[in-house]
N, C-alpha and C positions, 0 to 999 in steps of 0.2 A: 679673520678668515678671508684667504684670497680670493676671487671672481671665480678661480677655477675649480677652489675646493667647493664653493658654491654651485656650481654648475655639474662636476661629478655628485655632489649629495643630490641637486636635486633628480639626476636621474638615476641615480638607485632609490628615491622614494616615489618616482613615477613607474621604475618595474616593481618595488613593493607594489603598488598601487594596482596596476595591471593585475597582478599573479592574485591580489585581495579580488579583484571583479570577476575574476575564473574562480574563483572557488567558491563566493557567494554563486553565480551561475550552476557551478555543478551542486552545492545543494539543495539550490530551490527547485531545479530538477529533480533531485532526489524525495525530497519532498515533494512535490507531485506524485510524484510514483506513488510515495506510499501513502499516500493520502487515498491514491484509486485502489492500493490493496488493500487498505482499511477500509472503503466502502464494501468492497468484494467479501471481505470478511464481516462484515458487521449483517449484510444480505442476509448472507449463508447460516450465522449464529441465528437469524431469526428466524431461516426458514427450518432451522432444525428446534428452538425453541417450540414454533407452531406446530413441527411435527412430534415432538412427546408431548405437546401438552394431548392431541388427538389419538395418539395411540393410549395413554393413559386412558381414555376416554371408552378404549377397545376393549369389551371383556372377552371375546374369541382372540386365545394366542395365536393360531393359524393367520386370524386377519390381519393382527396385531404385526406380526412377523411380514405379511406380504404387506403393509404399510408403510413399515420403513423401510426395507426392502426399496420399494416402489420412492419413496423419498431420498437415500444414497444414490440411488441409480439419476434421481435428477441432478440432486448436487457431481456428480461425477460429468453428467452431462454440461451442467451449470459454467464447470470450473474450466472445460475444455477449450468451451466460448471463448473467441477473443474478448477481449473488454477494451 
């Protein structure tokens, strides 16, 4: 192998290398993200967990009904929030 086929290989394994450090970057951002939408969701599963278990709890359907009512109308408020 000559100096200069050496020299051309090794910069095509330094723009591999490059194009590998941009895509590791773009998915660890991406993982981030959804690492925050997975908190965002995992929130919301439990604040609606806490709200049937409570509405269970309701033997008036009327209140039962303006419970969750009153609990979607948070998660809707919840979701709108930045995070």
């Amino acid at each position: 192998m000559a100096i200069k086929d050496i020299i051309q290989r090794n910069e095509e394994l330094e723009a591999l290398y490059m194009k590998a450090l941009n895509t590791i970057n773009i998915l660890l951002k991406k993982i981030e993200r959804l690492e925050k939408e997975n908190e965002k969701l995992r929130r919301e599963r439990d604040i609606l967990l806490r709200a049937m278990k409570i509405a269970k709890q309701i033997n008036d359907k009327q209140k039962q009904d303006l419970h969750i009512d009153r609990v979607l109308q948070y998660l809707k408020e919840f979701e709108e929030k930045p995070h």
